[in-house]
C-alpha positions in Angstrom: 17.7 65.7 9.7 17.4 62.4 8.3 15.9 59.6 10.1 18.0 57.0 11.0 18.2 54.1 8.7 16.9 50.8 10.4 19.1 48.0 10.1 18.2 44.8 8.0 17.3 42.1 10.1 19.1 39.2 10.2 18.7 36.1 8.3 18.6 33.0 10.4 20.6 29.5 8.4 18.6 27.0 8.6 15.8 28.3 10.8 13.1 26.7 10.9 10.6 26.5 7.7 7.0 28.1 7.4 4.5 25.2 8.4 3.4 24.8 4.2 7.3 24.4 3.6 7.6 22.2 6.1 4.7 19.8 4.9 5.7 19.7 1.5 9.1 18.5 2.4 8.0 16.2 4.7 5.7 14.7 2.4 8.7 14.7 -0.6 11.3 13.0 1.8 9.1 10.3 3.3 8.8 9.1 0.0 12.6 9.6 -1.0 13.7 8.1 2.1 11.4 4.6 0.9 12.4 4.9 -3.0 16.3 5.2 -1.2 15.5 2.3 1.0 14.3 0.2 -1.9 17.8 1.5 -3.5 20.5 0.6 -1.4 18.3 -2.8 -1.2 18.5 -2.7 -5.5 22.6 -2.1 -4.7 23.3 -5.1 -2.4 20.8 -7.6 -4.9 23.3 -6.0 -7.7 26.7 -6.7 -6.2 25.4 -10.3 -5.1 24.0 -11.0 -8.4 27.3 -9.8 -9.8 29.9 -11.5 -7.6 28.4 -14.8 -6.6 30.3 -17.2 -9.6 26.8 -19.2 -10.0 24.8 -16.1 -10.6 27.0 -14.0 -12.4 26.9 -15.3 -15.8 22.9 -14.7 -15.7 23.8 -11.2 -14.7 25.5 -10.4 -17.4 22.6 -12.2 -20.1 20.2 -10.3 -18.6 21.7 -6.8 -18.5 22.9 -7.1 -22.2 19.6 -8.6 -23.5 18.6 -5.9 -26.3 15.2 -5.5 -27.2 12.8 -2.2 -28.5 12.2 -1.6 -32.0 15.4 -1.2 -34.4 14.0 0.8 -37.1 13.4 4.0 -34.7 16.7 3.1 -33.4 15.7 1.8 -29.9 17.0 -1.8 -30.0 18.5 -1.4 -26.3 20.1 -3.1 -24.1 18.5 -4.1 -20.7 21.0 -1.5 -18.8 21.0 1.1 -21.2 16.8 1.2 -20.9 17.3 1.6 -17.3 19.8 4.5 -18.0 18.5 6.2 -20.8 14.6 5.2 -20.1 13.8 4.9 -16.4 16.3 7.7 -15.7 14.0 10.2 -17.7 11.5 9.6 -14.9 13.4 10.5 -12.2 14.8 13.5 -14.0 11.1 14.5 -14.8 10.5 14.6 -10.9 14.0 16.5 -10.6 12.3 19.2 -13.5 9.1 19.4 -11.5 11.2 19.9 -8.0 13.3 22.5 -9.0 10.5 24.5 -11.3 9.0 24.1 -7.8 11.4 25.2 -5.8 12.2 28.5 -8.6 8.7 29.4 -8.3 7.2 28.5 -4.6 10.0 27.5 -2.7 13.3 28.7 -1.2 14.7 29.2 -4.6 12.3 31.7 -5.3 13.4 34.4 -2.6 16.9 35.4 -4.0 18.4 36.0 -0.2 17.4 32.7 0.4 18.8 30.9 -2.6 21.8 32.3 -1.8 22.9 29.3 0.3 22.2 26.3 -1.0 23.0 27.7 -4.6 26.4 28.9 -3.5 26.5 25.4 -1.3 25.9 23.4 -4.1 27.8 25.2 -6.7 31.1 24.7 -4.4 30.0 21.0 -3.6 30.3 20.2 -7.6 33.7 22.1 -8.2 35.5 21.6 -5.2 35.0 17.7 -6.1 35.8 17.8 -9.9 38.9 20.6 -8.8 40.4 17.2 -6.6 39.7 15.2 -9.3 41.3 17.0 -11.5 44.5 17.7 -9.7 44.7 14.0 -8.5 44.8 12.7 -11.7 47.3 15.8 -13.5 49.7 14.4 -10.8 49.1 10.9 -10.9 49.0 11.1 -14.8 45.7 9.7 -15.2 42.3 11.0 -17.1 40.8 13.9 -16.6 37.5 13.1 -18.8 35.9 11.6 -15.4 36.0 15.4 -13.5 31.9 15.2 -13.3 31.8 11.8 -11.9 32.3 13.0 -8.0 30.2 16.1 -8.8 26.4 14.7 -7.6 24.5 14.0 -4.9 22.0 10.7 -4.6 19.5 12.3 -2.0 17.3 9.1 -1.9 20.5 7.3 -1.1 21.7 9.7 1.5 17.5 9.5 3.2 17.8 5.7 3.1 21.3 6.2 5.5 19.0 8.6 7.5 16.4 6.0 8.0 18.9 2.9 8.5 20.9 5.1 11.2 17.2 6.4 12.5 18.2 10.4 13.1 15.8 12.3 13.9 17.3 15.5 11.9 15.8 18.7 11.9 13.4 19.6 9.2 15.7 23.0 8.1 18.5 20.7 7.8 16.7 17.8 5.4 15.1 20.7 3.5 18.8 22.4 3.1 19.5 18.9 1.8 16.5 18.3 -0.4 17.1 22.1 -2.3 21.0 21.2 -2.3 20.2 18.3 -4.5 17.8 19.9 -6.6 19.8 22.3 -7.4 22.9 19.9 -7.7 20.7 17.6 -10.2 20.1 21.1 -12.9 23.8 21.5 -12.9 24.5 17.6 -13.0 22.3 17.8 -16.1 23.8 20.8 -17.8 26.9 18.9 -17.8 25.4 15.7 -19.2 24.0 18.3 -22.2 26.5 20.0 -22.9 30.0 17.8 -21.8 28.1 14.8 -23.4 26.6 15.5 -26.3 29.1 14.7 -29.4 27.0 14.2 -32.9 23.9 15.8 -32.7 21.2 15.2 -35.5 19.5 18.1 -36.1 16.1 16.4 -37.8 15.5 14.6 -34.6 16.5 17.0 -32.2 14.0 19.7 -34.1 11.7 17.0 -33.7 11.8 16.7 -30.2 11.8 20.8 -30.1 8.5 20.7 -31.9 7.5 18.1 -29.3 8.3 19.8 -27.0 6.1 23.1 -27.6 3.2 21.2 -28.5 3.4 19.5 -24.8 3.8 23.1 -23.5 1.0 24.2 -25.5 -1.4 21.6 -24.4 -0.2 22.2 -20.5 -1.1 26.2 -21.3 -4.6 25.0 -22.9 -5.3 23.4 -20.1 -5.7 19.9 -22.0 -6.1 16.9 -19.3 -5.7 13.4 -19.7 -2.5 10.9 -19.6 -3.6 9.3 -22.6 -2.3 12.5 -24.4 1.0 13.4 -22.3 2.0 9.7 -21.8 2.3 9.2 -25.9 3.6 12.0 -26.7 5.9 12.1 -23.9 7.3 8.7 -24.7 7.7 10.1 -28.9 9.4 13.6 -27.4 12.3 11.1 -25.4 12.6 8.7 -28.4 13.4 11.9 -30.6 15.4 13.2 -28.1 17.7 9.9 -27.4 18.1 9.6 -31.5 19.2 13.6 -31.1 22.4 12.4 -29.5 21.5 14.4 -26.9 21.2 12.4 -23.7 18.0 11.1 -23.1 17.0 12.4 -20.0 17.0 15.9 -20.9 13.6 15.6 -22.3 12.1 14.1 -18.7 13.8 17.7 -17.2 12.5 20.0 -19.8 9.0 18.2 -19.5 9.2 18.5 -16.2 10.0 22.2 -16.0 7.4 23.3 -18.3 4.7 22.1 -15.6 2.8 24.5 -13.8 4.2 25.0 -9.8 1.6 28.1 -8.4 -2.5 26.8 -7.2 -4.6 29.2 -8.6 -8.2 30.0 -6.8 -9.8 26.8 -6.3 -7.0 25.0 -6.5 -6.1 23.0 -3.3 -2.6 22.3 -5.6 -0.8 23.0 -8.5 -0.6 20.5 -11.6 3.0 20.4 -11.2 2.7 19.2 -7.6 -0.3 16.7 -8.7 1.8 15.2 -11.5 4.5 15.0 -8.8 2.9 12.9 -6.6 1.4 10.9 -8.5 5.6 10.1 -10.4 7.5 10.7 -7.8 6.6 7.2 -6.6 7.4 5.6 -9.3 10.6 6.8 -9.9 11.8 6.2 -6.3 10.0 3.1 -5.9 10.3 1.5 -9.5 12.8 3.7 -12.0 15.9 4.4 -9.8 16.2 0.9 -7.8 15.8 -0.9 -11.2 18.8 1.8 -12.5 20.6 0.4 -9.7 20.2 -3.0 -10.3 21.8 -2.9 -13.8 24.4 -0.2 -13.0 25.6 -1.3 -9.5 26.7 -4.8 -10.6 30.2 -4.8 -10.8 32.6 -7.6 -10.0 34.5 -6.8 -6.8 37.8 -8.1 -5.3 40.3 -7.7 -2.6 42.7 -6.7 -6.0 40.1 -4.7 -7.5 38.6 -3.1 -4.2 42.8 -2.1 -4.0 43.3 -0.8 -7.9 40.9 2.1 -6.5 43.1 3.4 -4.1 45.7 2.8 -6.9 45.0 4.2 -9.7 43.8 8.0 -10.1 41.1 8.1 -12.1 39.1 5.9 -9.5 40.9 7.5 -6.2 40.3 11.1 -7.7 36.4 9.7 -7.8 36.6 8.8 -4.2 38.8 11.7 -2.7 36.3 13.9 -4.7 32.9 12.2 -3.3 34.1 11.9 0.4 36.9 14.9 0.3 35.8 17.6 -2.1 31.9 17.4 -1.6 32.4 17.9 2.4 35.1 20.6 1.7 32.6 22.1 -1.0 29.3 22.7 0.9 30.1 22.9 4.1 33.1 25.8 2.8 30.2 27.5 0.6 27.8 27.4 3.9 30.4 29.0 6.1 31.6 31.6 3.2 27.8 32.7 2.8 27.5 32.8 6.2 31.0 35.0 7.2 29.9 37.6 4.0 26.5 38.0 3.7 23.2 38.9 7.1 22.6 35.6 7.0 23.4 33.5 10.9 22.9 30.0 11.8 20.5 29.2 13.5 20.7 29.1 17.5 19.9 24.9 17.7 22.7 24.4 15.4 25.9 24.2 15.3 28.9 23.8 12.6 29.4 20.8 13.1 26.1 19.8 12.2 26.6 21.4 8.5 29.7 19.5 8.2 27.8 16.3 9.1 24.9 17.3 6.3 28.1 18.2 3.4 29.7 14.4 4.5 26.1 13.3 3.9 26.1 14.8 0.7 29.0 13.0 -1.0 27.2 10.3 -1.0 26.8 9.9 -5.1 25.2 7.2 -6.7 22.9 7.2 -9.2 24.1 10.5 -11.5 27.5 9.6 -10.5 27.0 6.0 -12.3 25.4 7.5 -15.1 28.2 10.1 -16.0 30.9 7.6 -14.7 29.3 5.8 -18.0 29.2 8.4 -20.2 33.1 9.7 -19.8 34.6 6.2 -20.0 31.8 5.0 -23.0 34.1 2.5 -25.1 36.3 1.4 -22.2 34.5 -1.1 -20.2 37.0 -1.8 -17.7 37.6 1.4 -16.3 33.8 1.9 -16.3 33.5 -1.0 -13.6 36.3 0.1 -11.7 35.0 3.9 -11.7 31.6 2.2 -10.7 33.2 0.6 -8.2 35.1 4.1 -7.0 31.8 5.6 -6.8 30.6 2.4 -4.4 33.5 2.6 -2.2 33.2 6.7 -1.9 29.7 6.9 -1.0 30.3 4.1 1.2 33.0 5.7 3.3 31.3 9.2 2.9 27.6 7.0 4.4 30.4 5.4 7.5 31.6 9.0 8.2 27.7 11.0 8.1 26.8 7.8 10.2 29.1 8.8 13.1 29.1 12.7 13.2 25.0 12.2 13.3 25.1 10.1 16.1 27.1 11.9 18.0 24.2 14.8 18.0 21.2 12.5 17.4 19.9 13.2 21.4 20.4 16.9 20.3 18.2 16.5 16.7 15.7 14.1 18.6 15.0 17.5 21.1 14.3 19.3 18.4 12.4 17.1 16.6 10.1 16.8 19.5 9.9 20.5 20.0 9.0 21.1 16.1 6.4 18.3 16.6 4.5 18.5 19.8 1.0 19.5 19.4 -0.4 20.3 23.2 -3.6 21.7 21.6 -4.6 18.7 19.5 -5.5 21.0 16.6 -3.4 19.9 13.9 -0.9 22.3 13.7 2.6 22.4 16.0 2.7 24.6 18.9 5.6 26.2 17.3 3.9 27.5 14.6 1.4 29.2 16.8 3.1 31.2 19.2 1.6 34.4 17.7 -2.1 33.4 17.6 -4.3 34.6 20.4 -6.5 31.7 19.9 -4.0 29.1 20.4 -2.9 30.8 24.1 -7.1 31.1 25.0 -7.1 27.0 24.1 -3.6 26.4 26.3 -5.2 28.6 29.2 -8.2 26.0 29.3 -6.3 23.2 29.3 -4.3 24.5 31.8 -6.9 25.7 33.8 -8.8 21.9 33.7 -5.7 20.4 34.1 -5.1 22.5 37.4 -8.4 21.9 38.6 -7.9 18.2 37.9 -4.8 18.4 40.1 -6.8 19.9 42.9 -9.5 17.3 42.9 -6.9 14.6 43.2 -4.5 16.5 45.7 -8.2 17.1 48.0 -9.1 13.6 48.0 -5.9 12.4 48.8 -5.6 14.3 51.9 -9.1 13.7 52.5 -8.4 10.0 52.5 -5.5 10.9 54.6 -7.4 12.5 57.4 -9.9 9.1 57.2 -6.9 7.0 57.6 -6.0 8.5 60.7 -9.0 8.7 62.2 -9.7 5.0 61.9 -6.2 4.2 63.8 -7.2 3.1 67.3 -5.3 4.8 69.9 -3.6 6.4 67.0 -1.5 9.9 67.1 -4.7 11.6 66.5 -6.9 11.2 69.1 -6.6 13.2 72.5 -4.7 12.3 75.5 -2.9 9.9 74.3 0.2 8.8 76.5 2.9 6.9 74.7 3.6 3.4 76.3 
């Protein structure tokens, strides 16, 4: 007879991460939640700078000053070396997170990819399906479908820190992967929706570049003064490809090694991380900001995007489709597959984190200017769409956060406390021996603390009544 066939256990959604998980993300989002800080600050100097009539001729000087060397074909406008340039940074840090995340993190685990990959991959095609359709009926253009498609996780970490939640770490993790995995697909589309000349001499140059900087990293070769140069020829080659610049930060990025080998207390990849992760959320993404956020706002033009489809399809698509995207994929992997969410969470917390996530900005600027390249007006007022949508979907997270921040601060607290002073949360512990032998000792001196206090306080009772002349205590007394 055969033995009966043990059922699989069940996958808990957003359960709580394994203590190096949970380090590593804590470490990547204290930083993303200062580079988004120094963003939305980067915004609001760019729409003042833009809109105030005494400052806004200098605005424009300096964001078209052209500089860089014309004979490799670089002579560049101030905004399009913060787009093409500074964005290849933060793109490298978005190759090195997700090679991360395919090799040592949740990506790696197929039954755990499953959600935010099937989260993500809704939360980009639900938003370009409204787009889409808004514009076929209103009878606008459909060349902006990608520009509602991504997420800006340092912008949605600075809301988190302006609105002070206390969210759980299996919820800002879900978020972090989200975008990672959001930012490979937002770049597939830049390579292959945006690409329209290539030139094959410097593309094959950049290809060449390309292997020798992976054959280097496999040598073992060390040193920035051989990865910075050649870095910074591999981008120029790849810019003058036709292919968008950025792509070389991503494929650099990828090609770094992720896994510590013995000795190691961390990988390359995660060294080179945190040593550029800080200076593309502190330095390359604000200044991105600064020249792509300016655009002129009105009353009539703050109106034309509720107006006109290509700009409202951008905004129903940010704060519409991205919410309807994830949290539908969350709840679909959820209903058909072992996987439950967790007991501390509820639904409505998911849909608070998909709200979260329409908040686009800085890959939603960028391919906002790359489907409307030659038409300057619509540019700004798409620009602006993307402003006003991440705005409204920042004003919506705000509220359904709050309303279960006492709820996230609980856990928090419980995913935190540390009763053992050893370093590592109680949580974490629950299984080690040695960790219930320490509580048992503090216990037990606590408890015998307790009784010291407890004796001398009824010893000092006893003396007080003692004391008391013709008190209660002494014998034979009458009452008067």
């Amino acid at each position: 007879m055969a033995a009966p066939r043990t059922p699989a256990p069940t996958r808990k959604a957003f359960g709580r991460l394994s203590l190096p998980e949970r380090t590593f993300v804590a470490d990547a989002l204290r930083t993303e939640t200062v580079g988004g800080v120094l963003l939305l600050l980067a915004a609001i100097a760019a729409l003042i700078w833009a809109n105030v009539p005494a400052l806004h001729q200098s605005y424009e000087t300096v964001s078209d000053f052209h500089f860089g060397p014309s004979a490799l074909g670089l002579h560049l406008s101030v905004a399009h070396w913060a787009a093409d340039g500074l964005l290849a940074v933060f793109f490298f840090v978005a190759g090195i997170e997700l090679k991360r995340e395919l090799v040592a993190g949740d990506l790696r685990d197929p039954k755990a990819a499953v959600l935010p990959v099937v989260a993500a991959l809704c939360g980009m095609v639900v938003p370009a399906l409204v787009y889409i359709l808004t514009n076929v009926i209103g009878g606008g253009s459909t060349q902006g479908w990608a520009v509602p498609t991504a997420t800006d996780i340092a912008f949605a970490l600075a809301v988190l820190a302006v609105i002070g939640t206390s969210l759980p770490s299996a919820l800002r993790a879900f978020l972090l992967t989200l975008a990672v995995v959001d930012d490979l697909f937002a770049i597939l589309i830049i390579a292959v929706f945006f690409t329209e000349q290539l030139n094959f001499v410097a593309l094959g140059g950049a290809a060449a570049g390309l292997a020798l900087f992976w054959l280097l990293l496999h040598k073992g070769v060390r040193g920035w003064y051989v990865y910075v140069p050649l870095a910074l020829v591999i981008w120029a080659l790849m810019y003058n490809s036709g292919v968008h610049a950025t792509i070389a930060g991503v494929a650099m990025g990828l090609m770094l090694r992720c896994t510590t080998r013995e000795g190691e207390e961390q990988s390359p990849g995660e060294h080179v991380e945190h040593l550029v992760r800080p200076l593309s959320a502190g330095l390359a993404v604000p200044l991105f900001a600064l020249f792509n956020a300016g655009v002129s706002i009105s009353a009539g033009s703050l109106g034309d995007v509720f107006g006109k489809p290509e700009t409202l399809g951008v905004v129903l698509g940010l704060v519409v489709g991205k919410t309807v995207g994830i949290f539908g994929g969350t709840w679909f992997t959820v209903r058909f597959t072992r996987a439950s969410l967790s007991d501390d969470l509820a639904w409505a917390d998911v849909f608070a984190v998909a709200c979260l996530a329409g908040i686009g900005f800085t890959v939603s600027l960028l391919i906002g200017e790359l489907a409307f390249a030659g038409n300057a007006v619509l540019t700004d007022e798409v620009k602006t769409a993307v402003l006003m949508g991440s705005l409204i979907a920042a004003v919506c997270a705000t509220v359904l956060l709050k309303i279960r921040n006492t709820k996230y601060r609980r856990l928090c607290e419980e995913e935190e406390r540390d009763e053992d002073l050893d370093g590592i949360p109680d949580v974490y512990e629950q299984d080690n021996p040695a960790y219930h032998l320490r509580m048992a000792e503090i216990h037990d001196r606590k408890a015998a603390e307790h009784r010291r206090i407890a004796a001398e306080q009824e010893a000092a009772a006893r003396h007080g009544l003692a004391e008391v002349p013709g008190g209660a205590g002494e014998e034979g007394d009458r009452p008067a």
